[in-house]
VMD Tcl script that builds the backbone (N, CA, C; Angstrom):
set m [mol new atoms 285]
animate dup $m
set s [atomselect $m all]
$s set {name element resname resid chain x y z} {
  {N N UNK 1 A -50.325 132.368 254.217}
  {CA C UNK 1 A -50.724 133.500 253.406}
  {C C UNK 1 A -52.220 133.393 253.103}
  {N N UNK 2 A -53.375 134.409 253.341}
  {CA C UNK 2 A -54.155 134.820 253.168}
  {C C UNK 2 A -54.652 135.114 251.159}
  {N N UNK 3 A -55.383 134.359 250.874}
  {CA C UNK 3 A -56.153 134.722 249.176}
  {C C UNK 3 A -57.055 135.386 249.389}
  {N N UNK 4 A -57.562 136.038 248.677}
  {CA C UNK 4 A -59.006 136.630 248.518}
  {C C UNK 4 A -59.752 135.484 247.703}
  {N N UNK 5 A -60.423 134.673 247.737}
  {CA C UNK 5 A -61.017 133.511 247.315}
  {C C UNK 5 A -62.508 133.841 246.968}
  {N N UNK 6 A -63.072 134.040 245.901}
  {CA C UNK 6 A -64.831 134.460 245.632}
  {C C UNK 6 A -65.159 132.884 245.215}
  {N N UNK 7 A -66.566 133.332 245.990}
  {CA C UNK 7 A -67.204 132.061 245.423}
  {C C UNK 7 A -68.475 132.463 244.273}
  {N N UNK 8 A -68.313 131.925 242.972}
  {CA C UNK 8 A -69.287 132.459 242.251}
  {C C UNK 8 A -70.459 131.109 242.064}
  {N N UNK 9 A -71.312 131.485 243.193}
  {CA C UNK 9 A -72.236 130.371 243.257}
  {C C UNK 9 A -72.666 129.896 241.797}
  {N N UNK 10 A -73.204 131.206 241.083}
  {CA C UNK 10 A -74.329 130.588 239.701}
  {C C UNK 10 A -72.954 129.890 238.907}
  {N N UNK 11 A -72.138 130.247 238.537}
  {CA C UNK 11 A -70.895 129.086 238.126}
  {C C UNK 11 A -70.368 127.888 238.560}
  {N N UNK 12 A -70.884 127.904 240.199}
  {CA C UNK 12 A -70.267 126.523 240.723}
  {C C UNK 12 A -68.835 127.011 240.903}
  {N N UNK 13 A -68.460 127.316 241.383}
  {CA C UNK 13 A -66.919 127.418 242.003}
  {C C UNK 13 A -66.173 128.124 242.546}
  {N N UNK 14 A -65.142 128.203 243.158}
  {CA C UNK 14 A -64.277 129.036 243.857}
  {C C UNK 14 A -63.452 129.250 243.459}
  {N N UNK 15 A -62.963 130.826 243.157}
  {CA C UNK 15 A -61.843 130.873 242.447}
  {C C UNK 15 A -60.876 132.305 243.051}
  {N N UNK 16 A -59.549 132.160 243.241}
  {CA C UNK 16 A -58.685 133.215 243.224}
  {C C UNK 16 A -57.649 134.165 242.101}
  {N N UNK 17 A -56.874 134.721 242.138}
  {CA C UNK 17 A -56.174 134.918 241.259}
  {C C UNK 17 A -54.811 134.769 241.850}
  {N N UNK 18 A -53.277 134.747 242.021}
  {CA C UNK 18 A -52.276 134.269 242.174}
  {C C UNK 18 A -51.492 135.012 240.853}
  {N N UNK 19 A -50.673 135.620 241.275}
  {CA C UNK 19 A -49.606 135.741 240.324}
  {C C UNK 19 A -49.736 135.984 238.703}
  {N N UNK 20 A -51.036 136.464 238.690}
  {CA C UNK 20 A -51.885 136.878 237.764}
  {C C UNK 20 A -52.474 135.186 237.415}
  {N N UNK 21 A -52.260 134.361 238.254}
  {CA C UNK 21 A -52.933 132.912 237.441}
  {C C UNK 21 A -54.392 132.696 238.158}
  {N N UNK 22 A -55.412 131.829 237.113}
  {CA C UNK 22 A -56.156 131.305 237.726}
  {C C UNK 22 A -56.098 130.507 238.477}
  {N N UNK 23 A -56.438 129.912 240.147}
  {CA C UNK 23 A -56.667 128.670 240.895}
  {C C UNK 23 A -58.265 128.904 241.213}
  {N N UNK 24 A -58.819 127.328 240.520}
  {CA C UNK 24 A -60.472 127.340 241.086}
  {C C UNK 24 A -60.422 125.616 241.685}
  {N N UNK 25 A -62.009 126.286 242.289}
  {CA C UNK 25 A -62.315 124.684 242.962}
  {C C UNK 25 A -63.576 124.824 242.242}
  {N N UNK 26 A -64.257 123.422 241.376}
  {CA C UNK 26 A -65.526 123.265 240.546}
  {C C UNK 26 A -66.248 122.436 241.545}
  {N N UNK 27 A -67.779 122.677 241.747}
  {CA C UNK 27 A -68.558 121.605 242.238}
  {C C UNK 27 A -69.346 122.347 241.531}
  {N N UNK 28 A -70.841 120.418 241.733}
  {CA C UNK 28 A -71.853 120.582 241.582}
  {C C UNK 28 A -72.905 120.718 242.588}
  {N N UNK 29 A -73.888 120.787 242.451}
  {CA C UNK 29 A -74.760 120.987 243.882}
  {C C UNK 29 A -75.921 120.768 243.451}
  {N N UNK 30 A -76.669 119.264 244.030}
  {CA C UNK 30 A -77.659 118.401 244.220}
  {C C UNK 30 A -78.788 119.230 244.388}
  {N N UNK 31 A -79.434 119.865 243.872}
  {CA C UNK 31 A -80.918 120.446 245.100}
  {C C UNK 31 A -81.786 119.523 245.430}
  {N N UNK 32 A -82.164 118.407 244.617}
  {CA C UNK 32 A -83.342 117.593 244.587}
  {C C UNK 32 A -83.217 116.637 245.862}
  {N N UNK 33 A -81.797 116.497 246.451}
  {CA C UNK 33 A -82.056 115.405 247.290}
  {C C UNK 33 A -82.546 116.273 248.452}
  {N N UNK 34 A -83.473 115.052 249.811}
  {CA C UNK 34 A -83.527 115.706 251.012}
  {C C UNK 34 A -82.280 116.648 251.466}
  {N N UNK 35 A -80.988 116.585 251.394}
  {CA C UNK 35 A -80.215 117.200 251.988}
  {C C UNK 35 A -79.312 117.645 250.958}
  {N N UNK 36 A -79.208 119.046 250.352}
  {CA C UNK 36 A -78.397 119.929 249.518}
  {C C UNK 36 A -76.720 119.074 249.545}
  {N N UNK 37 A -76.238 118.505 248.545}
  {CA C UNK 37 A -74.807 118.329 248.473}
  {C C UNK 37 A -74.166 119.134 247.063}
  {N N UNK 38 A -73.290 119.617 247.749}
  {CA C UNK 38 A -72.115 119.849 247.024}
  {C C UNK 38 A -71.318 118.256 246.390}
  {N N UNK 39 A -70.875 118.726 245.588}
  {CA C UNK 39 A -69.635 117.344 245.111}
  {C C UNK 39 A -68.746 118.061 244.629}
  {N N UNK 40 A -67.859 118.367 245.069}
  {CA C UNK 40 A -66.421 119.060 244.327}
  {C C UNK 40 A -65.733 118.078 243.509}
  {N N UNK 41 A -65.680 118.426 242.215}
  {CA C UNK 41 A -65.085 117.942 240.926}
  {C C UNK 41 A -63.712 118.319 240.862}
  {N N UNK 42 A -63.060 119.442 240.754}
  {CA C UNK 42 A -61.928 119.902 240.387}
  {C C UNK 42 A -61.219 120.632 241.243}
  {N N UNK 43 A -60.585 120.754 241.318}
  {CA C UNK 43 A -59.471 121.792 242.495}
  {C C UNK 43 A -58.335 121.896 240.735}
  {N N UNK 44 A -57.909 122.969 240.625}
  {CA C UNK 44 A -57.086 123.139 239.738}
  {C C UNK 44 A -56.030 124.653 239.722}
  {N N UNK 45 A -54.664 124.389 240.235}
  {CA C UNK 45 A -53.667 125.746 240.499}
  {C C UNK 45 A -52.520 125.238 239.760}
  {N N UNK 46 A -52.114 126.117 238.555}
  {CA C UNK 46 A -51.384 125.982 237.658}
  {C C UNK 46 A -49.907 125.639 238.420}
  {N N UNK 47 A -49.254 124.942 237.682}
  {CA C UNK 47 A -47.631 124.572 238.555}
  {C C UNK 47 A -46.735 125.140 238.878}
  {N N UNK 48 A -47.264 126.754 238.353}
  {CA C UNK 48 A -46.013 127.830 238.435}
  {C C UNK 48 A -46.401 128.394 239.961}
  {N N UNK 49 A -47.665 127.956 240.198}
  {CA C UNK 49 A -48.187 128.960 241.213}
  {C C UNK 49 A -48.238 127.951 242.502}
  {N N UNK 50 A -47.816 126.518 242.592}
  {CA C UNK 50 A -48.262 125.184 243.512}
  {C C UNK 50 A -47.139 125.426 244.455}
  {N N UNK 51 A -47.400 124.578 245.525}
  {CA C UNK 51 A -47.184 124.439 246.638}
  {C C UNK 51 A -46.883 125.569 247.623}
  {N N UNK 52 A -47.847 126.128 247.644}
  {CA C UNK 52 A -48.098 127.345 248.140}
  {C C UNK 52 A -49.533 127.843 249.840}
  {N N UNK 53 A -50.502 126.211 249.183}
  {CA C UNK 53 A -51.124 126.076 250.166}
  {C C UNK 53 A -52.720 126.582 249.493}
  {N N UNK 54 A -52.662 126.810 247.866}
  {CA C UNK 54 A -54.097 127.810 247.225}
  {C C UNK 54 A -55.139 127.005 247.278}
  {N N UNK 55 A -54.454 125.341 247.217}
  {CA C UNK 55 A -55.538 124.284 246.820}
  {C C UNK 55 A -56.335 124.265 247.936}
  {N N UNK 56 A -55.304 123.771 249.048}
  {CA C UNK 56 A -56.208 123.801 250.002}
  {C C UNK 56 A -56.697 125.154 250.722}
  {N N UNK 57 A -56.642 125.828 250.643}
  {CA C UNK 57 A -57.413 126.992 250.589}
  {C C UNK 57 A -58.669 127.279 249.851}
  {N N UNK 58 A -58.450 126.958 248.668}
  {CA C UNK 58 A -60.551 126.943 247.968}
  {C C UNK 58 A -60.605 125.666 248.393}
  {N N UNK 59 A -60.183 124.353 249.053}
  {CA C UNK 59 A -61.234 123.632 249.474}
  {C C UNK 59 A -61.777 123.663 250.810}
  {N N UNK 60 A -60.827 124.524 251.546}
  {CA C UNK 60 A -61.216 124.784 253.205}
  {C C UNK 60 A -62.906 126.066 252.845}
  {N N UNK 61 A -62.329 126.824 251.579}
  {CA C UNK 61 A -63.478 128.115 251.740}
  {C C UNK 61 A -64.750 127.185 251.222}
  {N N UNK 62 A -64.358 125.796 250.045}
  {CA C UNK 62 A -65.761 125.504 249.701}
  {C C UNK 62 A -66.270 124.537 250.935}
  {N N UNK 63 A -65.450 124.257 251.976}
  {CA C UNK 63 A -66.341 123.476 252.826}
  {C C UNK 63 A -66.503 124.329 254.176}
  {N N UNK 64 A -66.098 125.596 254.579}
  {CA C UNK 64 A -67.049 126.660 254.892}
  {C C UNK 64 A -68.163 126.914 254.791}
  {N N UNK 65 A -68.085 127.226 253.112}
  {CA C UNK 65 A -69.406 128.079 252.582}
  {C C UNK 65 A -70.274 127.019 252.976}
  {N N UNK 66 A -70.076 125.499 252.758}
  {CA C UNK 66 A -70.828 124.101 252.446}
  {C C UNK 66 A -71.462 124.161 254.083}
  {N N UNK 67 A -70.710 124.742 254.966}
  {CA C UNK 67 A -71.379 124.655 256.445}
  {C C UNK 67 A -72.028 125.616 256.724}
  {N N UNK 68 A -72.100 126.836 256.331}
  {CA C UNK 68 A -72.969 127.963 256.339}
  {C C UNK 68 A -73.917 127.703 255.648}
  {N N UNK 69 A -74.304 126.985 254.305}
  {CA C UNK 69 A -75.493 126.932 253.957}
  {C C UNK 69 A -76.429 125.242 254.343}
  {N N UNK 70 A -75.405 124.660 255.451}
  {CA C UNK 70 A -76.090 123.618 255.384}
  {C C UNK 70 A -76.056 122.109 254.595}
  {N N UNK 71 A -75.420 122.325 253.641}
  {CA C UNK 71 A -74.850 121.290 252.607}
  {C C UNK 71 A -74.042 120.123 253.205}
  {N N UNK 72 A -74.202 119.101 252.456}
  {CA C UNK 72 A -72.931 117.626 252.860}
  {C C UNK 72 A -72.312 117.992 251.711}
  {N N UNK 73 A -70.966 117.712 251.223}
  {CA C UNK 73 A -70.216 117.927 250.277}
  {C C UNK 73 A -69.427 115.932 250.420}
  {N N UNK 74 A -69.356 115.957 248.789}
  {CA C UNK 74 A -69.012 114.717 248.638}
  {C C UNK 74 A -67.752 115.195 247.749}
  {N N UNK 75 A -66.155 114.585 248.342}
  {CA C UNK 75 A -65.230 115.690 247.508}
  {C C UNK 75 A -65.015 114.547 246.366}
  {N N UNK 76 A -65.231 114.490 245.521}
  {CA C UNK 76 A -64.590 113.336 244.149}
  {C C UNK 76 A -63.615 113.543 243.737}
  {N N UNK 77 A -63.307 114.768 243.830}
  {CA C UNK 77 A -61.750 115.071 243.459}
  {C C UNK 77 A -60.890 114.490 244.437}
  {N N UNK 78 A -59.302 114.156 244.213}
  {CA C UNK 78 A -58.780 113.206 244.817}
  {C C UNK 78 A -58.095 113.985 245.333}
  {N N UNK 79 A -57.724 115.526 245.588}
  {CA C UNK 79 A -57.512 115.983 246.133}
  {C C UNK 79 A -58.032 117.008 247.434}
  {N N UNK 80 A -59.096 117.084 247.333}
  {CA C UNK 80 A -60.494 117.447 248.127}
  {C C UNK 80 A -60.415 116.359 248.614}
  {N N UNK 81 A -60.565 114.897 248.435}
  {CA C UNK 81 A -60.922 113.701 249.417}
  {C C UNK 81 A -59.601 113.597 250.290}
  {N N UNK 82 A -58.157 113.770 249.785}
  {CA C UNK 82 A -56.928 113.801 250.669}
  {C C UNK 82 A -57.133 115.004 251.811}
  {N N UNK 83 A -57.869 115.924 251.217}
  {CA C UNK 83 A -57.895 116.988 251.901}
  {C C UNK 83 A -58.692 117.143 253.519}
  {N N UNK 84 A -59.939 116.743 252.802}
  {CA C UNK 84 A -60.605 116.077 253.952}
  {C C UNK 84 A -60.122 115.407 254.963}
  {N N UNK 85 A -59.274 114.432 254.633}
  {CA C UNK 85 A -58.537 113.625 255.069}
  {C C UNK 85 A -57.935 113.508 255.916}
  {N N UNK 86 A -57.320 114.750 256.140}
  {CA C UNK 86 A -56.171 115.407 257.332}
  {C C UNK 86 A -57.321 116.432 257.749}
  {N N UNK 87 A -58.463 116.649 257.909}
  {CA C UNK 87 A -59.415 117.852 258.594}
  {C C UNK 87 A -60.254 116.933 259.259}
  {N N UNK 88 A -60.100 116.672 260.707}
  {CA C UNK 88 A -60.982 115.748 260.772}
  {C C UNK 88 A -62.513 116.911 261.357}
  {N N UNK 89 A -62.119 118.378 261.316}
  {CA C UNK 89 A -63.232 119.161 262.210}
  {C C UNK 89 A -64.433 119.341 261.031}
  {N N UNK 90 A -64.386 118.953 259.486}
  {CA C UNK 90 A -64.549 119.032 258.229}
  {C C UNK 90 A -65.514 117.531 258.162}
  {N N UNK 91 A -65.737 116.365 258.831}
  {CA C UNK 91 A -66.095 115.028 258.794}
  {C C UNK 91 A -67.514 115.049 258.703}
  {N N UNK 92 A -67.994 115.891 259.503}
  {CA C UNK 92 A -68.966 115.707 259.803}
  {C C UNK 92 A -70.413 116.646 258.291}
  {N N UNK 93 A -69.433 116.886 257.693}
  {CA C UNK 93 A -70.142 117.298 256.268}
  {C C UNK 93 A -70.098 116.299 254.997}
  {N N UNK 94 A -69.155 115.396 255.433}
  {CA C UNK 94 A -69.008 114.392 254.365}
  {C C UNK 94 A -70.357 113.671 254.254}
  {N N UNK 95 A -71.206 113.767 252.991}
  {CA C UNK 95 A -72.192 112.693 252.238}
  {C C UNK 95 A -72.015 111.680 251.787}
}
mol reanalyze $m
mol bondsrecalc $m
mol representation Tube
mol addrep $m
């Protein structure tokens, strides 16, 4: 199943709506180093709305967006790093 997923850059995050619920993904984003990173902090989809596939969905769109603008993304969240995990076409953005 297909989300409509926005990314609201000046907020830092990705977020959908579901079943009238919120699911977002939070990062921060480095400018100062030589190379722009993302760090995704949070992935968060309420339990009424889980296992559905939303999580990984804002973390596939934030490591999209993270390849369109060029960014390494460092996922700290432990679910973003599992996520990664099983993507190996996604590796080559890891910071």
């Amino acid at each position: 199943m297909a989300w409509s997923i926005q990314h609201l850059s000046a907020a830092r995050r990705f977020t959908t709506q579901v079943d009238g619920l919120e699911c977002v993904l939070e990062y921060t984003l480095d400018e100062t180093a030589a190379a722009r990173v993302m760090t995704i902090t949070h992935t968060g989809v309420p339990p009424a709305v889980g296992g559905r596939g939303i999580a990984g969905a804002l973390v596939q769109a934030a490591f999209d967006a993270a390849r369109t603008e060029g960014w390494e993304v460092r996922p700290v969240c432990p679910y973003a790093a599992a996520w990664l995990a099983r993507h190996p076409a996604y590796h080559d953005l890891q910071g």
